[in-house]
LUMTI-447410 format. One line per field, with one value per residue (C-alpha): residue number from 1; x negated, z, y; residue in three letters. Coordinates in pm, whole numbers, plus 32768, in hexadecimal, padded with zeros to 4 digits. Each point is the difference from the previous one (the first is absolute). Layout:
LUMTI-447410
i: NUM; ... $
xx: X; ... $
zz: Z; ... $
yy: Y; ... $
aa: ALA; ... $
//
This chain:
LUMTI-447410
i: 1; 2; 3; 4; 5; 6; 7; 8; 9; 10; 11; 12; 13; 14; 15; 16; 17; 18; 19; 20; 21; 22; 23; 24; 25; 26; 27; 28; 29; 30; 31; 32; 33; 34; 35; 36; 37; 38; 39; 40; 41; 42; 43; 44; 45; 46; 47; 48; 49; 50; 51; 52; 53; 54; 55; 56; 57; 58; 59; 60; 61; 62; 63; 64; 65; 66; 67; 68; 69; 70; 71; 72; 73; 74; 75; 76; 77; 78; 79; 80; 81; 82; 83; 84; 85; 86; 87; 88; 89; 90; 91; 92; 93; 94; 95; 96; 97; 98; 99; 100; 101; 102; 103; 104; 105; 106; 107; 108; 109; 110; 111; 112; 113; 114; 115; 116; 117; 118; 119; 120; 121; 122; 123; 124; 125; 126; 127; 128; 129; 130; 131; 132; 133; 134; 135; 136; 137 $
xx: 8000; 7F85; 807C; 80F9; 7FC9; 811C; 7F99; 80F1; 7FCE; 80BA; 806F; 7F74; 7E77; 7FEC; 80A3; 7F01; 7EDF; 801D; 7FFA; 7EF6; 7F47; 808F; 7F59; 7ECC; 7FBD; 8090; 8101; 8175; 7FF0; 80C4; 80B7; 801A; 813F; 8041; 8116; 8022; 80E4; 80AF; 804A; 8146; 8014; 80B2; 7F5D; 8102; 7FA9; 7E7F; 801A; 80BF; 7F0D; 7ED5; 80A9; 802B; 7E6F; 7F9F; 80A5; 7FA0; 7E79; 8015; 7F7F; 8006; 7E93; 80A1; 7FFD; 7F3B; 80D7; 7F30; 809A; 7F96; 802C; 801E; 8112; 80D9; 8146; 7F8A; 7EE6; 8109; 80DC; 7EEF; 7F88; 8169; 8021; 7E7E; 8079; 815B; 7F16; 7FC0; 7E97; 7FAA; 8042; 7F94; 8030; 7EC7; 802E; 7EDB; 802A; 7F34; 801A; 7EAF; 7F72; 7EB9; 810D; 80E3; 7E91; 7FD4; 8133; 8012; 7E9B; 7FD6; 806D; 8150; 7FE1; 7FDC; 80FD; 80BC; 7F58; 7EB4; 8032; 8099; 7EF1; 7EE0; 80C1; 802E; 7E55; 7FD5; 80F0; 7F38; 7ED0; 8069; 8041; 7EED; 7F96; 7F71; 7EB3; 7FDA; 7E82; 7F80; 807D $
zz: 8000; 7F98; 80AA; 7F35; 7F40; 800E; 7F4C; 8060; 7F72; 7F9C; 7E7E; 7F37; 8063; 80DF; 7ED6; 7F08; 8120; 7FBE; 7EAE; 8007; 8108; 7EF7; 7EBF; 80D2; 80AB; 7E9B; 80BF; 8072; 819A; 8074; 8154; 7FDF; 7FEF; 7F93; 8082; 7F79; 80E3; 7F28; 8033; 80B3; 8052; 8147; 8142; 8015; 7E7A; 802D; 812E; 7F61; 7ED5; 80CC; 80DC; 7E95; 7FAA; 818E; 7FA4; 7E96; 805C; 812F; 7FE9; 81BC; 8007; 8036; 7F2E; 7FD8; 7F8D; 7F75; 8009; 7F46; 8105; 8172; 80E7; 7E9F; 7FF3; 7F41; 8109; 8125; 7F56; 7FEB; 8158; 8083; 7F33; 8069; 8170; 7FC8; 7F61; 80A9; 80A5; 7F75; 7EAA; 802C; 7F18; 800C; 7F95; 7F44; 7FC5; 7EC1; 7F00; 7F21; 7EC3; 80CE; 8100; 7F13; 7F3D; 815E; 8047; 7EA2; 8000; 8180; 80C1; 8042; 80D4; 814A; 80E6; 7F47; 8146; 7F82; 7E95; 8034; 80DE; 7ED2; 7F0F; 80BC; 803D; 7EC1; 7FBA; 80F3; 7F51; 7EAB; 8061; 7F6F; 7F83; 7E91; 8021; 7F0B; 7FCF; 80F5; 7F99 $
yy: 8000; 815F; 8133; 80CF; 817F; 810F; 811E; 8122; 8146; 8143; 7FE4; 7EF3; 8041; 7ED6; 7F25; 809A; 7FDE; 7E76; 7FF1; 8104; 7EDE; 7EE4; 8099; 8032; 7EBC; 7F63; 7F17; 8027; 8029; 7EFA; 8032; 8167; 80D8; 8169; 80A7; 8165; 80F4; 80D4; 815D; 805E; 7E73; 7FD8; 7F6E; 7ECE; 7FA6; 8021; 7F25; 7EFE; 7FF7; 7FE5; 7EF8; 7F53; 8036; 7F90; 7EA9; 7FC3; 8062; 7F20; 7EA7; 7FBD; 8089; 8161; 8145; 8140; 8133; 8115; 814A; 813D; 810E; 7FDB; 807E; 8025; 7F27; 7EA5; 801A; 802A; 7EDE; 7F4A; 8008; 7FBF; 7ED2; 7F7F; 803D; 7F17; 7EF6; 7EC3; 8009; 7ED2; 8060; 8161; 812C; 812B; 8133; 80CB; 814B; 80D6; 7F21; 803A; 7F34; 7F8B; 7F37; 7F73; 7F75; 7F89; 7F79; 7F6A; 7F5E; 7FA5; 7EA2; 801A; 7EBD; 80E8; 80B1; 8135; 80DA; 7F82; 803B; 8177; 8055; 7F93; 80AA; 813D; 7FF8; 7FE3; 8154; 80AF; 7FA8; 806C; 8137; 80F0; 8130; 7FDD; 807F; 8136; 7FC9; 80CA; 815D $
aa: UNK; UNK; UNK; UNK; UNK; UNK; UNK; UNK; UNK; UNK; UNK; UNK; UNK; UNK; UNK; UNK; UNK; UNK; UNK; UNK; UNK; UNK; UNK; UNK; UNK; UNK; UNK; UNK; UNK; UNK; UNK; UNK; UNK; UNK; UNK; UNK; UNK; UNK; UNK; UNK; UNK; UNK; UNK; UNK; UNK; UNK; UNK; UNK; UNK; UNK; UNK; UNK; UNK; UNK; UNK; UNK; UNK; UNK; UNK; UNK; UNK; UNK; UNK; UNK; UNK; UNK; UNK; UNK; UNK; UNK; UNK; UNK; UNK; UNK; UNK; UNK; UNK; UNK; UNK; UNK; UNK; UNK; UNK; UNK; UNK; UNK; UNK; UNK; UNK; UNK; UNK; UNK; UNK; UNK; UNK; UNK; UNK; UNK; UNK; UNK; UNK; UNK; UNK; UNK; UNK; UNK; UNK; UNK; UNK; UNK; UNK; UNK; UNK; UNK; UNK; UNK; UNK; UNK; UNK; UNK; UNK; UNK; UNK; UNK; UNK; UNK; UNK; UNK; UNK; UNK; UNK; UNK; UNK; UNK; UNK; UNK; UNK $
//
């Protein structure tokens, strides 16, 4: 068993994020689910939809959701649904969904716990994180 991807984002960028990752890594990414919150979508129909993702992603190893922005409401939905979740199946929220932690995510063991997996993806993230260098002038 291999723990689960949600990818939950504002608009369709978390959708196009992994098939950005797909072309890339030149495979499709199994065990991952987009689920793109659309604008004006209500709370209750977000929920339900992610509820929807949660189970399809979820083969009993658990689930990682990775949100775009934190504190905004598919991150809030998210983190009420991860704290209903049974803790033996557990769901883990992420929050600042990047490109360097999807590759991650994508190309990592997913034979580990979803608080293990989050946490390697989100240290890679921080890593990534750079200003180009301009040469020196």
């Amino acid at each position: 068993m291999e723990v689960g991807i949600v990818v939950l984002s504002h608009g369709a960028s978390g959708g196009d994020m992994v098939r950005a990752v797909e072309e890339l890594l030149g495979k499709p990414l199994t065990g991952f689910v987009a689920v793109d919150a659309a604008v004006g979508e209500s709370r209750e129909v977000l929920t339900l939809r992610l509820k929807d993702a949660i189970a399809r992603a979820d083969t009993g190893a658990g689930v990682v959701v990775v949100t775009d922005l934190y504190g905004a409401t598919p991150s809030r939905c998210a983190q009420e649904l991860a704290h209903e979740h049974d803790v033996t199946d557990p769901v883990v929220v992420l929050c600042g969904l990047s490109m360097p932690m999807l590759v991650k995510l994508a190309s990592a063991s997913r034979e580990t716990t979803p608080v293990e997996l989050a946490r390697m993806a989100a240290e890679t993230a921080r890593r990534s994180v750079r200003l180009a260098d301009d040469g020196g002038t």
